[in-house]
Backbone of each chain as ProteinMPNN parsed JSONL, in Angstrom:
{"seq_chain_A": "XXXXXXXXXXXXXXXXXXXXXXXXXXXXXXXXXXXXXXXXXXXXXXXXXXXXXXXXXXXXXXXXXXXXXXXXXXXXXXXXXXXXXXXXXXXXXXXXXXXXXXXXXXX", "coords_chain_A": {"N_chain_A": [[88.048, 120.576, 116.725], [91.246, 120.177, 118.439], [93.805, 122.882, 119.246], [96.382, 121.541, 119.579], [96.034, 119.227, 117.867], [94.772, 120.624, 114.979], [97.216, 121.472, 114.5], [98.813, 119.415, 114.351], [97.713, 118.137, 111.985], [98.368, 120.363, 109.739], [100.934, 120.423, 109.793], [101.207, 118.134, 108.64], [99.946, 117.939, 106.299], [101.967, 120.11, 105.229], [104.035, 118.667, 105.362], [102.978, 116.35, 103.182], [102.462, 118.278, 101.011], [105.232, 119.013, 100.675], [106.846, 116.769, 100.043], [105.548, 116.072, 97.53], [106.182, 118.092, 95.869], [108.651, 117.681, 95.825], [108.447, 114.982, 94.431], [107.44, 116.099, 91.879], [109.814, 117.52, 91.085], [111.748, 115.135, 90.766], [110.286, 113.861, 88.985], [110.267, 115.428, 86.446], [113.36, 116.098, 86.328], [114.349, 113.483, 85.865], [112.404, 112.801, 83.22], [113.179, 114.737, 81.493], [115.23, 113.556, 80.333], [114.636, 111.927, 78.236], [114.04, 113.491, 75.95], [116.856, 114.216, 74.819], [117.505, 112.497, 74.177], [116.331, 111.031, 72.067], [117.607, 113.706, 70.186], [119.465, 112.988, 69.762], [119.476, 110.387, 68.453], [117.889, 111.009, 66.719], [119.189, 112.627, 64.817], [121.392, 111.394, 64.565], [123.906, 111.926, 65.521], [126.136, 113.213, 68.192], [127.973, 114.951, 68.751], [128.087, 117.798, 70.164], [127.904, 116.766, 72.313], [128.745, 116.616, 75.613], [131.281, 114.153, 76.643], [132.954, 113.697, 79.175], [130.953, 114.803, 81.057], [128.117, 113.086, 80.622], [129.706, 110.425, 81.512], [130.491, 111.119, 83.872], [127.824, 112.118, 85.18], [126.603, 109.221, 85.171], [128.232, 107.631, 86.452], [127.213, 109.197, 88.904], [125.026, 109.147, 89.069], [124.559, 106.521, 89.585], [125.593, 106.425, 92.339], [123.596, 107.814, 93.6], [121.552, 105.833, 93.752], [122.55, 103.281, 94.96], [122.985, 104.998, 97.071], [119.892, 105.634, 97.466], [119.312, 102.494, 97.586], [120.752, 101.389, 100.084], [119.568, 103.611, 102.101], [117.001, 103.134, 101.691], [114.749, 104.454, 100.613], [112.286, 104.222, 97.834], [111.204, 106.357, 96.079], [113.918, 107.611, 95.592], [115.258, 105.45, 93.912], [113.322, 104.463, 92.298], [113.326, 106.806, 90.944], [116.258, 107.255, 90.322], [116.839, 104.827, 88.9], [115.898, 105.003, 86.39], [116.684, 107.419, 85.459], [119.393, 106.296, 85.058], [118.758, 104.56, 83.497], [118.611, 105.98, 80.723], [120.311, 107.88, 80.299], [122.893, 105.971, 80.6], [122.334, 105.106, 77.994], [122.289, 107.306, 76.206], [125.401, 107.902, 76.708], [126.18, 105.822, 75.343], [125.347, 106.081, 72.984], [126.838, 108.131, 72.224], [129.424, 107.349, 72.535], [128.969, 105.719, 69.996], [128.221, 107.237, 67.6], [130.317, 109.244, 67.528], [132.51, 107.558, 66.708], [131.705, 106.355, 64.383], [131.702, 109.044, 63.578], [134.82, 109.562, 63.393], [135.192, 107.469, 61.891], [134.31, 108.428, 59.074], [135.958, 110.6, 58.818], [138.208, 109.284, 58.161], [140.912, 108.795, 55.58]], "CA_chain_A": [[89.464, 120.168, 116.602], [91.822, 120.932, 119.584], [95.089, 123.611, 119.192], [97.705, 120.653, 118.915], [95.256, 118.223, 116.625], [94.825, 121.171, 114.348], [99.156, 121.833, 114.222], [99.713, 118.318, 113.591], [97.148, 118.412, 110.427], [98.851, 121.586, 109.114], [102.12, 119.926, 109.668], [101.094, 116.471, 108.068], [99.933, 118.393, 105.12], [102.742, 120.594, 104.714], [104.981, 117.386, 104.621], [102.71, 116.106, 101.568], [102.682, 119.007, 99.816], [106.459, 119.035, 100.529], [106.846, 115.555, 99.205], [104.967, 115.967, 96.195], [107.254, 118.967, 95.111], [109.839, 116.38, 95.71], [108.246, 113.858, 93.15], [107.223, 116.477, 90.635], [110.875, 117.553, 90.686], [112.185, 113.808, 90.348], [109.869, 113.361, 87.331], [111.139, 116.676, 85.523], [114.968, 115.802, 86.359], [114.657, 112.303, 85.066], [111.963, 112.467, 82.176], [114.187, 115.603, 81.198], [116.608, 112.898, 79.275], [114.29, 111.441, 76.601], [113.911, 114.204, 74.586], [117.8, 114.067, 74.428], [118.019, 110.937, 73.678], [115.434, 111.401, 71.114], [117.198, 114.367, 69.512], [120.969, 112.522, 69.504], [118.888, 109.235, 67.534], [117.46, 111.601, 65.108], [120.139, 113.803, 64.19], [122.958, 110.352, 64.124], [124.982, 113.071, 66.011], [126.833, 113.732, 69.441], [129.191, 115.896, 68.262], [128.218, 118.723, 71.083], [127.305, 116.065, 73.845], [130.542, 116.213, 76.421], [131.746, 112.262, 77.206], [133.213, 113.288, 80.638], [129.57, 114.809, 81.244], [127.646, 111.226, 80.562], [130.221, 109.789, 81.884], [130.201, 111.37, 85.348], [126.56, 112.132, 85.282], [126.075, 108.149, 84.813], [128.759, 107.476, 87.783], [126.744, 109.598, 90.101], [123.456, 108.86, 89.464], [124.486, 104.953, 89.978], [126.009, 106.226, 93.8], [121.95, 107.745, 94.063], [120.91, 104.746, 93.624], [123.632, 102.86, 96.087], [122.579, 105.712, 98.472], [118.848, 105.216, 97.644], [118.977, 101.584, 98.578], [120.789, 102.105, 101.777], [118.481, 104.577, 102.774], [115.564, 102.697, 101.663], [114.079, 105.557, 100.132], [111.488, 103.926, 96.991], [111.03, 107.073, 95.118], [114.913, 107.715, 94.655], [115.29, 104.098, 93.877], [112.783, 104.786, 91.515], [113.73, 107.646, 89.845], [117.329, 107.02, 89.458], [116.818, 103.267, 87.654], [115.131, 105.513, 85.105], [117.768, 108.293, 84.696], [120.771, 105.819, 85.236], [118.953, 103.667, 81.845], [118.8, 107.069, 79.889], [121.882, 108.584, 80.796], [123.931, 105.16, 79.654], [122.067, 105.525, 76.487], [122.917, 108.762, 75.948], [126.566, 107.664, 77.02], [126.526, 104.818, 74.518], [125.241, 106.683, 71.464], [127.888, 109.704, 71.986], [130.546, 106.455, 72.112], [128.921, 105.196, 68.587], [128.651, 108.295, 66.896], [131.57, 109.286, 67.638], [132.755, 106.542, 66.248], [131.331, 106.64, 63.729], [132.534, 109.897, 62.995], [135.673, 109.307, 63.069], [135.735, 106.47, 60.352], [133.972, 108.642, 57.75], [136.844, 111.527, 58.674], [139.443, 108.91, 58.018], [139.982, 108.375, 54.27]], "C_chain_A": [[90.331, 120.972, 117.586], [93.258, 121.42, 118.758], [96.378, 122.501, 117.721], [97.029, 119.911, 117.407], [95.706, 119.062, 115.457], [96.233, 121.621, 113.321], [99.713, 120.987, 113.425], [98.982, 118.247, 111.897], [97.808, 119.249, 109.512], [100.326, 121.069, 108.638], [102.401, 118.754, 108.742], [100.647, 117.053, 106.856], [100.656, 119.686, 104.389], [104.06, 119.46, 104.405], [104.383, 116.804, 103.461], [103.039, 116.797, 100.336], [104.299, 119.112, 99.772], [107.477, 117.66, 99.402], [106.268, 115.047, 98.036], [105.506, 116.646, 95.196], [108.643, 118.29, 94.693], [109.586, 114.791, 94.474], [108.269, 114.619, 92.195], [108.911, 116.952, 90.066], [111.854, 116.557, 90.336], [111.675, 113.607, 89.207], [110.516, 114.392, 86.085], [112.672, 116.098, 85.645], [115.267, 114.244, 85.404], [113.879, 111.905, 83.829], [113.04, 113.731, 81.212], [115.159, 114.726, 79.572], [116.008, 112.449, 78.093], [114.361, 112.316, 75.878], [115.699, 114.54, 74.134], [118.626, 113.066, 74.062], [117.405, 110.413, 72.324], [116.102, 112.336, 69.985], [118.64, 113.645, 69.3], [120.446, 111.212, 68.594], [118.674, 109.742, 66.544], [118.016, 112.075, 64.39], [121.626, 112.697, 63.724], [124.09, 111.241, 64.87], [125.21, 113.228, 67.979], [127.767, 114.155, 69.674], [129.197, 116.759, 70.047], [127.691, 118.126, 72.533], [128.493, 115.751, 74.521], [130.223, 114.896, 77.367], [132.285, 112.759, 78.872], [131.971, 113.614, 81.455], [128.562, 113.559, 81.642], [128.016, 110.651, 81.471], [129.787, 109.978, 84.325], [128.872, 111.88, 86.306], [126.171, 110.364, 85.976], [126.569, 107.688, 86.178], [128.111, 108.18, 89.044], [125.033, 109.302, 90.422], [123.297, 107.059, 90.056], [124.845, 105.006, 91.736], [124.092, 106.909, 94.025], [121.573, 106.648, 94.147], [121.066, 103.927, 94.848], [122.81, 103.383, 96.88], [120.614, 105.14, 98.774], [118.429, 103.783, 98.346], [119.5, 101.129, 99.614], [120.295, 102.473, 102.783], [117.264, 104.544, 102.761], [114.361, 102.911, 101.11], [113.451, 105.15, 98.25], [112.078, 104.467, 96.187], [112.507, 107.837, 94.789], [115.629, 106.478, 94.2], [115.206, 104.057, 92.146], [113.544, 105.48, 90.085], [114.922, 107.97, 89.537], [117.854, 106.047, 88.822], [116.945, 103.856, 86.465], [116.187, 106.323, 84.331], [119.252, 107.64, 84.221], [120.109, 105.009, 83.9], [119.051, 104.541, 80.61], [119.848, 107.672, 79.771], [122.851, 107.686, 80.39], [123.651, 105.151, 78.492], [122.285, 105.965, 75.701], [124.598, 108.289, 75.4], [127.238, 106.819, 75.839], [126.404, 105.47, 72.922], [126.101, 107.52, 71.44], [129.116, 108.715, 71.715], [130.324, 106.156, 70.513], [128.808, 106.167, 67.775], [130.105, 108.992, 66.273], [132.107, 108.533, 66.901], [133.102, 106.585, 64.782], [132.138, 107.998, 62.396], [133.552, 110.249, 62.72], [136.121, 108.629, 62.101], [135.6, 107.23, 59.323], [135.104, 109.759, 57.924], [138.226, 111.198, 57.946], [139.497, 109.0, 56.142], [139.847, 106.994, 53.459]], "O_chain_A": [[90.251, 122.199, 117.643], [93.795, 120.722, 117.898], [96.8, 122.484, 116.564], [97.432, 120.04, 116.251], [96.698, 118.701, 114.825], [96.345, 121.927, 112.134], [100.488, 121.106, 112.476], [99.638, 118.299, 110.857], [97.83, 118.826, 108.356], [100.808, 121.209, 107.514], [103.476, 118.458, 108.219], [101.199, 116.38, 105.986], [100.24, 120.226, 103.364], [104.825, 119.472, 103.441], [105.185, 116.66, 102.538], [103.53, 116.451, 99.262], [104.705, 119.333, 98.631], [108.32, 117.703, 98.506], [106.401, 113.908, 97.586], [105.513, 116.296, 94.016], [109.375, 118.343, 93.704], [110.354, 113.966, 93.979], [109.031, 114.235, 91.307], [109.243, 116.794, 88.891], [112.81, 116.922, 89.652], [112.399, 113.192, 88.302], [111.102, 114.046, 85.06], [113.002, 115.533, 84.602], [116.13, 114.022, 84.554], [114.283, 110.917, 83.215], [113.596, 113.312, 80.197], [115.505, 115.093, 78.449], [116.606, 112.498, 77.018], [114.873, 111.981, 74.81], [115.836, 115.138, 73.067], [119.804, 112.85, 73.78], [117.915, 109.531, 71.633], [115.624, 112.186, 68.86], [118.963, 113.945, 68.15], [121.334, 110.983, 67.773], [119.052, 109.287, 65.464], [117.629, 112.129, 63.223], [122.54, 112.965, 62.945], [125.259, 111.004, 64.564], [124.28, 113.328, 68.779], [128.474, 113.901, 70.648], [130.004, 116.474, 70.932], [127.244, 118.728, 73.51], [129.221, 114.818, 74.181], [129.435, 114.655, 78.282], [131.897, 112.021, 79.777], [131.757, 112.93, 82.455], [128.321, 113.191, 82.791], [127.245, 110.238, 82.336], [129.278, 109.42, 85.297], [128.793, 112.012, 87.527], [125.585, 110.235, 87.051], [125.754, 107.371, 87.044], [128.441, 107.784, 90.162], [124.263, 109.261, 91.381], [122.373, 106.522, 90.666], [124.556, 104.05, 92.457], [123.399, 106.191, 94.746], [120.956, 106.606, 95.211], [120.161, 103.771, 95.668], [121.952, 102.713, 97.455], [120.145, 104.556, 99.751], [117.615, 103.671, 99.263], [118.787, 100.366, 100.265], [120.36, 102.067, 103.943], [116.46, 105.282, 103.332], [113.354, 102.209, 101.015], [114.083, 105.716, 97.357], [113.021, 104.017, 95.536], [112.491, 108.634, 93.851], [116.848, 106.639, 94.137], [116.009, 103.854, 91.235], [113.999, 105.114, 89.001], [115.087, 108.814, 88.656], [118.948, 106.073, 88.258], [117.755, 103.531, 85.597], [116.552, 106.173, 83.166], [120.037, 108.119, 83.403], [120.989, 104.742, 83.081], [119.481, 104.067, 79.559], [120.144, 107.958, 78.61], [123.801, 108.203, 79.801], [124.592, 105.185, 77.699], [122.5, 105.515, 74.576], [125.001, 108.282, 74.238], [128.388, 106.96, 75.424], [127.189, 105.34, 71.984], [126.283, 107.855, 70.27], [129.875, 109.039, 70.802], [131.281, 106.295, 69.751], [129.567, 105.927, 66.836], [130.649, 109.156, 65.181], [132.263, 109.215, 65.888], [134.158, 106.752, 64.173], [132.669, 107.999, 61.285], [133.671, 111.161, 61.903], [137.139, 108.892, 61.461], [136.453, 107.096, 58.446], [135.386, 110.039, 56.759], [139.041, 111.954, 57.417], [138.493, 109.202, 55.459], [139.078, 106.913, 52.501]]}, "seq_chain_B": "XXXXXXXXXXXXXXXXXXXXXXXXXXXXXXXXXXXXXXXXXXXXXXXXXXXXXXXXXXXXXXXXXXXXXXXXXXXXXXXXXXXXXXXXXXXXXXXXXXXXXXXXXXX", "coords_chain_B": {"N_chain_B": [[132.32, 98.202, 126.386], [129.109, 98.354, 125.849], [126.887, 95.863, 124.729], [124.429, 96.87, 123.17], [125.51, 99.982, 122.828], [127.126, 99.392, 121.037], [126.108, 98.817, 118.926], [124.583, 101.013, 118.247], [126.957, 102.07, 117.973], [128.023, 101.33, 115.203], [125.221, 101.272, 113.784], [124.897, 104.182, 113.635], [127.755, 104.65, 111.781], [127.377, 103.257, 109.72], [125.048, 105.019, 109.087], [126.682, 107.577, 108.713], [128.428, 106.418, 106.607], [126.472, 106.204, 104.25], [125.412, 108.426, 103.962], [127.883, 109.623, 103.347], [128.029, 108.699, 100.825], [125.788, 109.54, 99.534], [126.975, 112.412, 99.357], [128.891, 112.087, 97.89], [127.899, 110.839, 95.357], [126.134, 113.482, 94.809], [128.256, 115.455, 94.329], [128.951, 114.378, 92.417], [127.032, 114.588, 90.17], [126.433, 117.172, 89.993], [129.117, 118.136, 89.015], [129.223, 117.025, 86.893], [128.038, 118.901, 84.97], [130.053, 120.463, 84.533], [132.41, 119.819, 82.343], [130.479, 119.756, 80.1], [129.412, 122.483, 80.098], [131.977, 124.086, 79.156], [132.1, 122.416, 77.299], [130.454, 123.556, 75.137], [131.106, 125.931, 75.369], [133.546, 125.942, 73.909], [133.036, 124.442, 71.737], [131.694, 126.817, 70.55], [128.847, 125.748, 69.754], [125.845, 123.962, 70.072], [124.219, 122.234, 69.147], [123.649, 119.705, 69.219], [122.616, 119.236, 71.653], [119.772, 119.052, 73.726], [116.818, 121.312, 73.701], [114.47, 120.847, 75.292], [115.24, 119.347, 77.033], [117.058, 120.606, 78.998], [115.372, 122.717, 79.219], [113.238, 121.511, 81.042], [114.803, 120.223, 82.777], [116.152, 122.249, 84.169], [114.531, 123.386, 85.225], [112.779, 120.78, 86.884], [115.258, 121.098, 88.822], [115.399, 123.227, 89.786], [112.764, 122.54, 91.409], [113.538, 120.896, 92.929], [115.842, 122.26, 94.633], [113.568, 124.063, 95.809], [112.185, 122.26, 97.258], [114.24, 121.043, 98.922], [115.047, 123.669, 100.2], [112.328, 124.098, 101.659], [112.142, 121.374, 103.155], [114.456, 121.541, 104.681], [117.246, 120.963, 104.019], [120.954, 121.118, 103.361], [122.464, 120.254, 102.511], [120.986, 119.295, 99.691], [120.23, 121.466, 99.081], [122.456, 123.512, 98.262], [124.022, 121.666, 96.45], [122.059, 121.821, 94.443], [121.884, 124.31, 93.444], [124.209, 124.948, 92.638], [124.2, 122.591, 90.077], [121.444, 123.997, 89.01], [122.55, 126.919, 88.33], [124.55, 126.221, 86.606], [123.107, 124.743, 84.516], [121.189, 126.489, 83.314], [123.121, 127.925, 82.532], [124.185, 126.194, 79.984], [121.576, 126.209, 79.096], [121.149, 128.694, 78.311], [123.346, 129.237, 76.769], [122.907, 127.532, 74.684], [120.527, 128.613, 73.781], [121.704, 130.677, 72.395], [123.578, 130.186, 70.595], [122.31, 128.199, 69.097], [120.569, 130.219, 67.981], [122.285, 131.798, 66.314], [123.204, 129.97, 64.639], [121.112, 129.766, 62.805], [121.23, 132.592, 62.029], [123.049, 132.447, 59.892], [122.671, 130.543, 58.605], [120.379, 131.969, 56.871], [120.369, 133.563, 54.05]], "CA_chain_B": [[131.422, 98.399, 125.462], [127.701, 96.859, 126.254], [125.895, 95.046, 123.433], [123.453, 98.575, 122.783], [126.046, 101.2, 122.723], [128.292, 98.615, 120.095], [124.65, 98.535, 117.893], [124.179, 102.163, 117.928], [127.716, 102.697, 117.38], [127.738, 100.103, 114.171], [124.332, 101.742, 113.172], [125.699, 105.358, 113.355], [128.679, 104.351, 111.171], [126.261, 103.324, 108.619], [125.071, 106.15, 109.063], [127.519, 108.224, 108.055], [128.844, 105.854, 105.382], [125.674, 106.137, 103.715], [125.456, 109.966, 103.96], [128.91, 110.165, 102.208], [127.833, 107.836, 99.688], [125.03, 110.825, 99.058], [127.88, 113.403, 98.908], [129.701, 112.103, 96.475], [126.839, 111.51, 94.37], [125.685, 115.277, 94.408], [129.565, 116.087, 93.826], [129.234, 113.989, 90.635], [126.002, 114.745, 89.413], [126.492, 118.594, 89.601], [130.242, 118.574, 88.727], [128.894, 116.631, 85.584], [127.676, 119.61, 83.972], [131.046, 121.948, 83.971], [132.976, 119.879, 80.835], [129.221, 120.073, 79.05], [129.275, 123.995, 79.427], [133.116, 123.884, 78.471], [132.295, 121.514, 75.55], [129.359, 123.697, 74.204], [131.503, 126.936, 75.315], [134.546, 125.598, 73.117], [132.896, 124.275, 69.761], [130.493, 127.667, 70.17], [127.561, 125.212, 69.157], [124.969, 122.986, 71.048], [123.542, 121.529, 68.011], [123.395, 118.285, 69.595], [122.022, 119.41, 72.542], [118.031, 119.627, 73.512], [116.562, 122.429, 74.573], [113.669, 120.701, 75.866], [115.559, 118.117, 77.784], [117.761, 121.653, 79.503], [114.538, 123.403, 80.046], [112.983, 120.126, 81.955], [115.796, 120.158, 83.535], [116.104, 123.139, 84.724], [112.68, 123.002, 86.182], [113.386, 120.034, 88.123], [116.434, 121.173, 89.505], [114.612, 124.475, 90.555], [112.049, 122.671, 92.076], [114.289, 119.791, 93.963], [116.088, 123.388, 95.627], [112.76, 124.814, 96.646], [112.166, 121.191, 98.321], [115.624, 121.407, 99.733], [114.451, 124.83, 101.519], [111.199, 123.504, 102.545], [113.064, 120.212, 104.164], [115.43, 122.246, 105.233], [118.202, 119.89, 103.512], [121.649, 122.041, 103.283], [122.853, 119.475, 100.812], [119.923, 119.254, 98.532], [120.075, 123.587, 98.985], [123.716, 123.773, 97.764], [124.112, 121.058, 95.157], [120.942, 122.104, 93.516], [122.317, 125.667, 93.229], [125.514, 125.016, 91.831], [123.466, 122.281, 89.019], [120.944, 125.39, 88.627], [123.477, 127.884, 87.602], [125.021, 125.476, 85.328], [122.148, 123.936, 84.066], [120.782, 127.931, 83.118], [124.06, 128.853, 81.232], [124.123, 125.581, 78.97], [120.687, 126.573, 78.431], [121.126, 130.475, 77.535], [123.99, 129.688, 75.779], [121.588, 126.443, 73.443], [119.638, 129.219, 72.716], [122.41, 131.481, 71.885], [124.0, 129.793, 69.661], [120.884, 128.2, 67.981], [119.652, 131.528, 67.045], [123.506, 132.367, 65.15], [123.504, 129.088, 63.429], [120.153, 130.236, 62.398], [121.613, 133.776, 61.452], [124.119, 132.654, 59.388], [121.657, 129.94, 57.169], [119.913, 132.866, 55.989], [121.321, 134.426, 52.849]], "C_chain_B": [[129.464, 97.643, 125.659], [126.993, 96.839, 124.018], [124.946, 96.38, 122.135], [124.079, 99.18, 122.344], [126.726, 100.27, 121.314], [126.868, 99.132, 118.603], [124.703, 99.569, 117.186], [125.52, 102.924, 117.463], [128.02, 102.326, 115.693], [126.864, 101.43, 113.368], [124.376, 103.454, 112.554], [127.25, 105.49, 112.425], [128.309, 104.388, 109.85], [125.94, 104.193, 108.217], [125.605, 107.303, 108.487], [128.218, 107.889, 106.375], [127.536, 106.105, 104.374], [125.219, 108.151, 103.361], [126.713, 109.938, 103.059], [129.064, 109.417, 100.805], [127.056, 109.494, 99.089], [125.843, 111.803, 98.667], [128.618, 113.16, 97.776], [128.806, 111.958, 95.207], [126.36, 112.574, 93.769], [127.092, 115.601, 93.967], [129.272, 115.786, 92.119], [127.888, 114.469, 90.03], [125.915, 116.152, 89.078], [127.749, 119.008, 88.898], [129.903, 118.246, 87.07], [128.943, 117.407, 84.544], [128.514, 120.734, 83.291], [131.605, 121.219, 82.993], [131.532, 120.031, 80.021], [128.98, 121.579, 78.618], [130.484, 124.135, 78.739], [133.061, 123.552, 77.202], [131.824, 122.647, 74.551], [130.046, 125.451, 73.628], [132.66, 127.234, 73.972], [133.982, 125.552, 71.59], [131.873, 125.346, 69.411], [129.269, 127.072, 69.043], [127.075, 124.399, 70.071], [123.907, 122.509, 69.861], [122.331, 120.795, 68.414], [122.526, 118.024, 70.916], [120.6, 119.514, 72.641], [117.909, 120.276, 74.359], [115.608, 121.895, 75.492], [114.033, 120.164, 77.645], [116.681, 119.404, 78.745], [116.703, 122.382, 80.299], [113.61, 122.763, 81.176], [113.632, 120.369, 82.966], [116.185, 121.232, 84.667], [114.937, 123.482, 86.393], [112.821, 122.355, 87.245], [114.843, 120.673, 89.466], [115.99, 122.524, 90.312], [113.931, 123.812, 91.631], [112.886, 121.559, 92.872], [115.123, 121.319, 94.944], [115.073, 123.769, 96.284], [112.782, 123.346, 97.605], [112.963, 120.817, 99.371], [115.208, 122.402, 100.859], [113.516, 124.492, 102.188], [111.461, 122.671, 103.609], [113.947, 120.791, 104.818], [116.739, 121.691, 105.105], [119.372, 121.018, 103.04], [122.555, 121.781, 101.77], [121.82, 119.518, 99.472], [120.154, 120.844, 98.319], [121.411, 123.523, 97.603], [123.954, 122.734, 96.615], [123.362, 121.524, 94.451], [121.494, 123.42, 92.87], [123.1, 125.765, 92.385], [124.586, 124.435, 90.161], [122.365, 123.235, 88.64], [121.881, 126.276, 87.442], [124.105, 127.157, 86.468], [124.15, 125.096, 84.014], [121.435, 125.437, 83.203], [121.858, 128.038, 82.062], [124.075, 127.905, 80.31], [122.844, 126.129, 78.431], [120.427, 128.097, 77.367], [122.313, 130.34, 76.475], [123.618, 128.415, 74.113], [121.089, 127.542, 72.452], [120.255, 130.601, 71.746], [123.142, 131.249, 70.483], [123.733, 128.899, 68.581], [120.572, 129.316, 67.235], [121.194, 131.79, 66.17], [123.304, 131.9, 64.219], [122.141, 129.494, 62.337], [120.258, 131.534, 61.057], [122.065, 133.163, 59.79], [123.693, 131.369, 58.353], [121.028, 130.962, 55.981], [121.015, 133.651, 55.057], [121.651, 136.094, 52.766]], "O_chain_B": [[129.023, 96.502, 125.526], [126.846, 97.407, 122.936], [124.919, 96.577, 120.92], [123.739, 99.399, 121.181], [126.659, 101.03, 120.348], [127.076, 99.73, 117.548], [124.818, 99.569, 115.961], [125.509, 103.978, 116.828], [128.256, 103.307, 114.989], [127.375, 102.29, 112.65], [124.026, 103.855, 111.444], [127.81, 106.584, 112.493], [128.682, 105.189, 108.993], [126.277, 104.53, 107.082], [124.9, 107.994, 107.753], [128.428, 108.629, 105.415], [128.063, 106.231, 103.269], [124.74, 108.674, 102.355], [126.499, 110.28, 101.896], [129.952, 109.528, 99.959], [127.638, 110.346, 98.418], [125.578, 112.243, 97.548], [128.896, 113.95, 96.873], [128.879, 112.701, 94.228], [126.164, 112.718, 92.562], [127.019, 116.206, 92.897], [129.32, 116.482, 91.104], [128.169, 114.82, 88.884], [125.396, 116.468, 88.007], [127.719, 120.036, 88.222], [130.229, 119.009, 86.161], [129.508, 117.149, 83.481], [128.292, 121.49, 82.345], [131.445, 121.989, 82.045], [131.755, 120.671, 78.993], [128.59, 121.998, 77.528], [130.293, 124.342, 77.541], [133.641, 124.046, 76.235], [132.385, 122.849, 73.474], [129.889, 126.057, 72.568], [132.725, 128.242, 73.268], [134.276, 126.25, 70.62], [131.19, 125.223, 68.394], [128.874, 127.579, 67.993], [127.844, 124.047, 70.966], [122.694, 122.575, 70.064], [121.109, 120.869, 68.285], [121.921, 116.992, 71.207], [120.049, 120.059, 71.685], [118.435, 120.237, 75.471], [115.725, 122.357, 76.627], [113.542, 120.369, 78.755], [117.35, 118.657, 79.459], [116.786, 122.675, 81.492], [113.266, 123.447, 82.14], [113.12, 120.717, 84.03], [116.461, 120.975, 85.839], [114.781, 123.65, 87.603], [112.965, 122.855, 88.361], [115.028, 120.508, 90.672], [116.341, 122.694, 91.48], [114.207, 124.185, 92.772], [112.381, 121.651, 93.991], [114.827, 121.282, 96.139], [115.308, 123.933, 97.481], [113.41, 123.383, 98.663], [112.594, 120.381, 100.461], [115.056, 122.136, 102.051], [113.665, 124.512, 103.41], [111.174, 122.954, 104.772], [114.168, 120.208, 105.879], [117.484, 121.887, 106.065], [118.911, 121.91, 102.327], [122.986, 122.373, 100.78], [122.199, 119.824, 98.341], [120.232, 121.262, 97.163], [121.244, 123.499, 96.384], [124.112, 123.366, 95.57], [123.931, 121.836, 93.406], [121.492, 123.46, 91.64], [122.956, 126.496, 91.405], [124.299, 125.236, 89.271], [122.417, 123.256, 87.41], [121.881, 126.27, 86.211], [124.086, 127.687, 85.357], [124.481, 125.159, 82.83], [121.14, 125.053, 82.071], [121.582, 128.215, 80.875], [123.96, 128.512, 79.245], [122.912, 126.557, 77.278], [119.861, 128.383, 76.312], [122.376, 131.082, 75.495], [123.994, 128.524, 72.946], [121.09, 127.623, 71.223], [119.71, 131.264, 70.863], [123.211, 132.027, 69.532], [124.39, 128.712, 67.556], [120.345, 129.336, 66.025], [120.901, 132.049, 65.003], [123.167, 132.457, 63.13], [122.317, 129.478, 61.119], [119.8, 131.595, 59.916], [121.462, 133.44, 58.753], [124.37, 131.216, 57.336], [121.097, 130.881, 54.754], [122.111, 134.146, 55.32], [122.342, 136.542, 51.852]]}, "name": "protein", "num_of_chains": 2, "seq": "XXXXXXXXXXXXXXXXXXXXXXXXXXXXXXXXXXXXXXXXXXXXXXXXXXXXXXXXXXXXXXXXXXXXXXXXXXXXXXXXXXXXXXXXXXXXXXXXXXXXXXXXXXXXXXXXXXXXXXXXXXXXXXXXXXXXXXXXXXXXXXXXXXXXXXXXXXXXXXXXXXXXXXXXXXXXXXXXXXXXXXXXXXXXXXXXXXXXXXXXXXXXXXXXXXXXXX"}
């Protein structure tokens, strides 16, 4: 294997491994939300879940998206469909709770 | 203007528009998390909150910065940082104020 050959190999498999750190951190960031979506279902509660949070979480992950298909780019395509259907979820149960909690406060 | 330079000016426009699509995204997706520490700071509880879905989180957001450094991405560096630090104190203060409510069950 000559000098350069050898460089570009090194190089072509430091971009994988670079791009794989880049998926495993997309799957952590966006599987991240079920178990809070999970613990706001179980509990009937979103008392301590902040609405402008959701809210502007939900608004930015929808411009990833925008940007993603722009830019063409699959795997943030991908993995902000996923967070942007968890994240309104979220968004929606902290609205009905809420809600919620307000009627039974009234008397 | 010739036909080429009009293309590449067009295409470089894009360009840019599509890049500040990305910026505002990272604005919102990291700014997201200051009323959530606020919220959790205010009603000194995170009940509602999951730890799992913080410590996930965390993770990811760690490892989307190291990928940032690797790529050498200034934006991915600096958004990540800010959502880091944020993303850390909701978490220290989950487990802070888990362990009180904890305290203060016991008789």
């Amino acid at each position: 294997m000559s000098p350069l050959a050898m460089a570009t190999a090194i190089a072509r498999l430091d971009l994988v491994q670079v791009e794989r750190i880049g998926f495993v951190a997309a799957f952590c960031t966006t599987t991240a939300f079920v178990p809070q979506l999970v613990r706001v279902l179980r509990l009937r509660s979103a008392r301590d879940i902040s609405l402008p949070t959701f809210l502007l979480f939900s608004i930015g992950v929808f411009l990833w998206l925008v940007y993603g298909i722009l830019a063409g780019s699959k795997p943030v395509i991908a993995s902000n469909t996923v967070t942007l259907l968890l994240s309104l979820s979220i968004l929606f149960l902290k609205l009905k709770y809420d809600r919620t909690a307000m009627k039974e406060m009234k008397p």
